[in-house]
Each structure stands twice: as C-alpha cells, then as structure tokens.
C-alpha positions as CSV (number, residue, x, y, z in Angstrom):
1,X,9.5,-2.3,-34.9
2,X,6.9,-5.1,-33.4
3,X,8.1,-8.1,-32.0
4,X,6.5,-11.5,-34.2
5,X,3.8,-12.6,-32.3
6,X,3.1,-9.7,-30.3
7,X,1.5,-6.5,-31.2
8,X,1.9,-3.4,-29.9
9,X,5.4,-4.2,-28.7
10,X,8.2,-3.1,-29.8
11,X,12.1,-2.3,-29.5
12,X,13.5,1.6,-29.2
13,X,16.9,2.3,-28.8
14,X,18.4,5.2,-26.3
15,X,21.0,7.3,-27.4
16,X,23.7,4.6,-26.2
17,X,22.2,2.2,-28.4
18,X,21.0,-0.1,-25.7
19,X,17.3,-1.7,-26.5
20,X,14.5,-1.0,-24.6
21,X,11.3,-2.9,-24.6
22,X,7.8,-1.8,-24.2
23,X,4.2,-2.5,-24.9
24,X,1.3,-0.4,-25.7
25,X,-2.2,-1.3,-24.7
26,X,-5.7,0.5,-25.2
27,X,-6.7,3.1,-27.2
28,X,-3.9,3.6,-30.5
29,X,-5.0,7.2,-30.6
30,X,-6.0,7.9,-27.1
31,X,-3.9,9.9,-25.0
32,X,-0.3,8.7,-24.6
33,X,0.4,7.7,-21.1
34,X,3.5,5.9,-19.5
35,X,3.4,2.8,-16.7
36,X,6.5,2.9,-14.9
37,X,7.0,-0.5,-13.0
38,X,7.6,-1.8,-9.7
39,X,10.5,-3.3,-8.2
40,X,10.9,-6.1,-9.1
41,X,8.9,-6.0,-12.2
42,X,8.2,-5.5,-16.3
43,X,5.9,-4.1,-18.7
44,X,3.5,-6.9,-17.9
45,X,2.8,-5.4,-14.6
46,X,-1.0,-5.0,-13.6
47,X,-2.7,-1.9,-15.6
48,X,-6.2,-1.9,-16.7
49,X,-8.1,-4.1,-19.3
50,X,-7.2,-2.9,-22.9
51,X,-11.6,-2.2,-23.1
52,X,-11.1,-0.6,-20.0
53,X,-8.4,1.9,-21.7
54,X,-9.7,1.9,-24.7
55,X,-13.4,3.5,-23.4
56,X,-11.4,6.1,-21.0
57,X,-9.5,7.4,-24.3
58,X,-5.5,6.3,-23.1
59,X,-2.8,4.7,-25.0
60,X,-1.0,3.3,-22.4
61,X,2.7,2.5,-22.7
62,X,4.4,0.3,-20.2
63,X,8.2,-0.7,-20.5
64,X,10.7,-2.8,-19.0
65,X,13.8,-0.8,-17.2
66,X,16.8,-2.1,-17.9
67,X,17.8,-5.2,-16.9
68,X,14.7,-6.3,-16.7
69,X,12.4,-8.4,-19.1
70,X,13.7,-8.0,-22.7
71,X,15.5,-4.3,-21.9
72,X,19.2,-4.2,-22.1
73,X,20.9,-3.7,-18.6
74,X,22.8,-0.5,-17.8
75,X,24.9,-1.3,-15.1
76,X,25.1,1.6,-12.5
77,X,22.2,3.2,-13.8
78,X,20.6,6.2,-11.4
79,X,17.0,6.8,-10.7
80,X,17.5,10.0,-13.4
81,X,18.6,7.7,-16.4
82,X,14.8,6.7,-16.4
83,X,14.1,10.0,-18.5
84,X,16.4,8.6,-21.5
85,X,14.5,5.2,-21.9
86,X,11.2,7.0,-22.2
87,X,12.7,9.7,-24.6
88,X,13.6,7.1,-26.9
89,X,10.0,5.2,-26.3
90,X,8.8,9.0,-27.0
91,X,10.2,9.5,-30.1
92,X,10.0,5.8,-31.5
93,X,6.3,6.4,-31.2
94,X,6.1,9.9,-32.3
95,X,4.8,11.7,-29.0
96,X,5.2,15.0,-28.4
97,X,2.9,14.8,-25.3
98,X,2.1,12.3,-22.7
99,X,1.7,11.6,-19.2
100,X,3.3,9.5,-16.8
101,X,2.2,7.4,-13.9
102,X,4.8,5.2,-11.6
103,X,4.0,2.9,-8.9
104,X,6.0,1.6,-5.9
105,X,9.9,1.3,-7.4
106,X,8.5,3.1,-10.3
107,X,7.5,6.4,-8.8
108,X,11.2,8.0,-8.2
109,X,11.9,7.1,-11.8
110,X,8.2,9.0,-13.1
111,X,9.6,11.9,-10.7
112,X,13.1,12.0,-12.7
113,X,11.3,12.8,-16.0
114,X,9.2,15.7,-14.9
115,X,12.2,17.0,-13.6
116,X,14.3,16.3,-16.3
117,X,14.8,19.5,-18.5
118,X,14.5,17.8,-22.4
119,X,11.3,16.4,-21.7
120,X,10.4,20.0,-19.9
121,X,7.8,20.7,-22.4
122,X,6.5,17.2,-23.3
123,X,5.6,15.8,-19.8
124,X,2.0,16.7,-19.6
125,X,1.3,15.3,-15.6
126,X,3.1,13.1,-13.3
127,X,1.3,10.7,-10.6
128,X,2.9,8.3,-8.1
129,X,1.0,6.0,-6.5
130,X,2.6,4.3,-3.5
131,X,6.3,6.0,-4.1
132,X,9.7,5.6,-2.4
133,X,11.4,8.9,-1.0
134,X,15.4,9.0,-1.9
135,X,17.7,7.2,1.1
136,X,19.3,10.1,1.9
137,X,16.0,11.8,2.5
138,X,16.9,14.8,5.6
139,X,14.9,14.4,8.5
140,X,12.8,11.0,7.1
141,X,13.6,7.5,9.0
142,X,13.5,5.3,5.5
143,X,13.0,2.5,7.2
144,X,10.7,3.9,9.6
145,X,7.4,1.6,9.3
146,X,9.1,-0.9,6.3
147,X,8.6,-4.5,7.2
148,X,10.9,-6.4,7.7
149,X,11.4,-8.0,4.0
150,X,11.7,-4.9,3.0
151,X,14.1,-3.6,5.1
152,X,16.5,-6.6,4.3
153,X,15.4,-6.6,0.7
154,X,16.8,-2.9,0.5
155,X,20.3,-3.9,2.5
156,X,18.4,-3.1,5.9
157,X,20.0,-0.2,7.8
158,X,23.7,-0.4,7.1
159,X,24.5,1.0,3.7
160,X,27.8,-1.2,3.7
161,X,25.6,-4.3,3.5
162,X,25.2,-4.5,-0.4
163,X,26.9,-7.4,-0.8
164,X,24.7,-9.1,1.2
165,X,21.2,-7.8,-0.3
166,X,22.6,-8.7,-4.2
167,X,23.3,-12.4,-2.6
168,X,19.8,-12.6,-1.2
169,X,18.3,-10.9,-4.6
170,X,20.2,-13.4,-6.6
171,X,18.8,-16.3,-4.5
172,X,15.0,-15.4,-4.6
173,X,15.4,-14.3,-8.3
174,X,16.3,-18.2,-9.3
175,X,13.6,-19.3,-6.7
176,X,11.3,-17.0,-8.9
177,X,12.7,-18.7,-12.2
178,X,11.5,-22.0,-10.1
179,X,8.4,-21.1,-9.2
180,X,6.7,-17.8,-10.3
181,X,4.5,-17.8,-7.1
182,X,7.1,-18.4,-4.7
183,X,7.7,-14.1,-4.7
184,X,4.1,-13.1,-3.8
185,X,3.7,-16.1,-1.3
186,X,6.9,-14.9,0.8
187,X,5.5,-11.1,0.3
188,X,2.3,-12.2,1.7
189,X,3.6,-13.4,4.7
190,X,4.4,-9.7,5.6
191,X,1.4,-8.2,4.2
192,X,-0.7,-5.6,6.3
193,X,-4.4,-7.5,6.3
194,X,-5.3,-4.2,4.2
195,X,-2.6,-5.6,1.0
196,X,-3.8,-9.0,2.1
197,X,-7.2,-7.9,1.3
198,X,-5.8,-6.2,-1.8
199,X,-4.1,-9.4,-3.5
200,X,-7.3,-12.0,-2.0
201,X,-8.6,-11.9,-6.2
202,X,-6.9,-15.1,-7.5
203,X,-6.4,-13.2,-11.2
204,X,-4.6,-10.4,-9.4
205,X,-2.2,-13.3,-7.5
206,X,-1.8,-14.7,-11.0
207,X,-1.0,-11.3,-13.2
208,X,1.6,-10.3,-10.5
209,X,3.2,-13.7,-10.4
210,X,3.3,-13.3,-14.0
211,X,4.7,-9.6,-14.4
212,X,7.6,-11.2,-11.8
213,X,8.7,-14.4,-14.1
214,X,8.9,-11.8,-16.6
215,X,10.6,-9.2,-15.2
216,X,13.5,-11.8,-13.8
217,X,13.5,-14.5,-16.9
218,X,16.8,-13.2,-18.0
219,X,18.3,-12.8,-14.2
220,X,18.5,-10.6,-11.7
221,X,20.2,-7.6,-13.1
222,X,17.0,-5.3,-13.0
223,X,16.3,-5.9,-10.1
224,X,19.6,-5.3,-8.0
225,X,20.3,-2.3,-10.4
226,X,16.9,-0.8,-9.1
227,X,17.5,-1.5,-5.4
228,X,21.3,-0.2,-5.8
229,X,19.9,3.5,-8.0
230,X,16.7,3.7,-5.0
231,X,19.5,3.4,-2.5
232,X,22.1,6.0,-3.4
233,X,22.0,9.7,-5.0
234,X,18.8,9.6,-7.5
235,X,20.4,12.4,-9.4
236,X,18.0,14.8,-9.8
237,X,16.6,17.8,-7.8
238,X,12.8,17.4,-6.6
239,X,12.4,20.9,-6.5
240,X,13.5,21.6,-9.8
241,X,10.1,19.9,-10.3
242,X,7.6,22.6,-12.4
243,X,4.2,21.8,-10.9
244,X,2.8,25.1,-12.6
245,X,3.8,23.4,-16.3
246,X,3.6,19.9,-14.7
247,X,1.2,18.8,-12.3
248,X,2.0,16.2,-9.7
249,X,-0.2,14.2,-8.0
250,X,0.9,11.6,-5.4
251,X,-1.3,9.0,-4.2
252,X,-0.4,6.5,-0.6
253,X,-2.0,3.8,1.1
254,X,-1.9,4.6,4.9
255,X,-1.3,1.2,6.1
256,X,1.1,0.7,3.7
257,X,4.2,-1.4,4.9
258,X,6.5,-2.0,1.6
259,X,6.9,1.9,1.3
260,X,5.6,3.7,4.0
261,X,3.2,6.6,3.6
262,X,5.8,8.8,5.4
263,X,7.9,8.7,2.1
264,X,5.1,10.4,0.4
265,X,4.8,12.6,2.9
266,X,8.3,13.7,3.1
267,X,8.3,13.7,-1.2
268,X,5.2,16.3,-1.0
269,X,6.8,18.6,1.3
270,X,9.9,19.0,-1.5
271,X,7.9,19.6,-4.7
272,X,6.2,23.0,-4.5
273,X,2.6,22.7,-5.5
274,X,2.2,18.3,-5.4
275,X,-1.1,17.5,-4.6
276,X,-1.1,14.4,-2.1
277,X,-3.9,11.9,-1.1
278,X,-3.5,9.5,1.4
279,X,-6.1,6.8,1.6
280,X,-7.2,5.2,5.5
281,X,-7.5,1.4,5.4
282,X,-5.4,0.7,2.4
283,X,-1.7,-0.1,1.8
284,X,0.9,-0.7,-1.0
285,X,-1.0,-3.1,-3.7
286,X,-4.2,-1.2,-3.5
287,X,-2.6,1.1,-6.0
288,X,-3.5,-1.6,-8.6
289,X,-7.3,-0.3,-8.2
290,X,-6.4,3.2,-8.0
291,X,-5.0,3.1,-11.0
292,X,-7.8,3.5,-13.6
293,X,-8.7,6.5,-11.2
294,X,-5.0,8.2,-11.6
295,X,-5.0,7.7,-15.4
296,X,-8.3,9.8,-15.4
297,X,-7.1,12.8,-13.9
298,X,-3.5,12.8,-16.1
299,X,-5.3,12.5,-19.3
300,X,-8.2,15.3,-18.5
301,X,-6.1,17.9,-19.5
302,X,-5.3,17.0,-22.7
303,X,-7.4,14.6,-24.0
304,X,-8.9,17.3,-26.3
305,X,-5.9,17.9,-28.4
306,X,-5.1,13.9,-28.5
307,X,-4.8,13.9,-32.3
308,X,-2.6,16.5,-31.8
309,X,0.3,14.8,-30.1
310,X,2.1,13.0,-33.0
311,X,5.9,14.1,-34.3
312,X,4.7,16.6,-36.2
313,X,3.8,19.0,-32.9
314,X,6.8,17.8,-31.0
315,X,9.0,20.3,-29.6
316,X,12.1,21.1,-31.4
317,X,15.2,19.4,-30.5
C-alpha cells in the first residue's frame, strides 16, 4: 500500500481502523528497526542516510503518531497506545522481529512496546536516546533542570494549566505552518552551547525544520495529544519491562536542558537490568549523531537470522 510518488511509504491500519503512516528507508531486507519521533515531530525526522543503512544491514521504519503528519489522530491517546500503531506497521510489513529506538518524546512510547505483552516475543531490543520519565515520577523533580520553553511548553508546574499550554501549542503550530524555521530559531534561543554546537550544520537546521512542517501540516493535534499522554498516567508498568528477553539500553546527553539527564536516571533505576550511558559535554540534539551508534547495537543480535523475520516466523496470534 505505497503512496504515488513515494516509495517505501505506505498506509497500515490499527485495529480501530484509524490510518497510520510510515516510511521505510535503507536496507529492504536488513534488519527491521522502528524510529519513534520526537515531540513535535514525523517520520521525516533526522535518521541516517538510506547508504548509511543500507551498508550497516537495517530497514529502518519511521512513522507518524497520530495526529501528526498523514496519521489519523486519536484523541486522548496514552503513552501505551504506541504499541498498537507499530503492531499494525508490524504486521502490514510482515515482521515477526524488530527493534525499536525512540528519541526525546519518542522514548516513553519505544518503552510502552517492550512492555507491552502481544509484542512480548517480537521486540527484539529497545533504546532511548534522550528520553522523558512519566510526570508522576516518585521522588524525580520533572522540571528540575528543563528550560524554560520547556517547562511552559509542557504546562510548566501547575497541572491545571492545560488550557493554557494547548493555546500556546496552537499558536506556534500556525507560526510553524508560516515559517518552518521559526520552531528551531525560538528553541535555539534556549539551547545549552552543547545543542547549540549540535544543530551549527546548516543541513541538520534544514532536515529538522523540515520533519516540523511535516509533522504540523495538518494542525496541531499531534502535538498537544503527545504533550497531554507525556503528562498524565503513561499506562504501562516500567517494571514489567523483560530486559532478560528484551534488552534496554538508554542513552542521555548530560548537559541536556529539553529532557534532563535526571529523567534517564530516574527511568534506569525502574527497569531491572537497563543499561544507561550518559555522555559529558553533550545535550538533547546530539542524539541525532548517536544514532547510527544505537542502531548498531539493536541489530547485533539478530542480524544473523534477518531473512528469517518475515510472516511466516511470526509468533502465533
């Protein structure tokens, strides 16, 4: 089901048949491997070159949640619904195994499917690079080291303030529409001089602008639901998390001011057996170079049974 114009994107439908759109870059029989986006932000987000993936063996499958880009909205989605979008991705594309990496926003929702008990036995690794902890977090000041978009972006510290952060969401998602720069240039303004650093390429500054006008062509809808489902209950238990059967690695910048390394801190201490790195001098947008580096450890498991992982092999349902 590929869109004219555009291969390797495509349409899948969950189980409430709402659409969800996704596109698949590097190698077509490399090692399946899902991209969950930031907030804001859509399937064009920043990932390697498709040569890149194609010589380090992954099929890498990035998708728009909904709401944003060309996927349906859910209204009063949770953090946990993420595991139904890439189930239906999953079985559109006949996977039986494949790994996931989320960055930023993305992270809580690559979390909720390697907790999530139908994909139990097809999640192969999880990694999160630069990764919110849930609001409610005991003992973890969520705002604690945020700056100070950030803090107002997420409806600062009174919960009751929602109405407030959709009205300012709804304003810089038509100033977006306007300009696609106009995002990154008011981000940069609070950047750490490590993400300043981070975003100096001018191709970067471009792709991210990009993934933004994307993500917010058809309003704001993604966005606010992914600030309101980061906010309340994510609907899942972190320890329920199976690090023996799925491995989870979590990667942080320390001087990072968007999502502040004490949030994947506070996530390592409640999945038994996470691995956590946190790298001195960098911050929140250096987990664009990471990347390439976090796809190589969740596809060096199983890269040797790649032609192994189509419909055939899947798990019963």
């Amino acid at each position: 089901m590929t869109r004219d114009g555009e291969p390797g994107a495509g349409f899948a439908h969950r189980a409430d048949n709402r659409r969800v759109a996704y596109e698949v870059t590097g190698a077509p029989d490399g090692f399946p491997v899902f991209l969950m986006h930031g907030t804001p932000g859509s399937r064009r987000g920043p990932k390697p070159r498709s040569i890149v993936l194609y010589r380090m063996g992954v099929r890498l499958i990035a998708y728009d949640r909904p709401g944003y880009g060309d996927s349906e909205r859910r209204e009063g989605r949770d953090v946990a619904d993420a595991a139904r979008d890439v189930e239906a991705i999953a079985d559109q594309l006949d996977l039986a195994r494949f790994a996931i990496a989320g960055r930023s926003g993305g992270g809580p929702h690559a979390l909720a499917c390697a907790a999530d008990g139908a994909l139990r036995d097809r999640v192969a690794r999880v990694a999160v690079l630069v990764s919110f902890a849930p609001a409610d977090a005991a003992r973890l000041d969520w705002f604690a080291g945020m700056n100070g978009d950030n803090v107002r972006g997420f409806g600062g510290r009174d919960d009751h303030d929602t109405a407030t952060m959709i009205a300012q969401i709804r304003r810089r998602a038509a100033r977006v529409v306007e300009d696609p720069r106009f995002l990154l240039e008011e981000l940069m303004v609070q950047m750490s001089a490590a993400d300043r650093r981070a975003v100096n390429d001018a191709a970067l500054r471009r792709l991210i602008a990009d993934t933004y006008e994307e993500a917010l062509r058809a309003g704001p809808y993604g966005w606010i639901d992914d600030v309101l489902a980061l906010r309340r209950s994510w609907k899942f238990d972190l320890a329920a998390i199976d690090t023996a059967r799925t491995p989870v690695r979590l990667w942080h910048g320390a001087e990072d001011t968007f999502a502040p390394v004490g949030h994947a801190r506070w996530l390592a201490g409640q999945i038994p057996g996470a691995e956590i790195e946190v790298q001195p001098g960098a911050a929140h947008f250096d987990a664009v170079e990471e990347l390439p580096r976090v796809l190589g450890w969740l596809t060096e498991a199983d890269q040797a049974a790649g032609r192994d992982l189509l419909i055939g092999t899947r798990p019963a349902q």
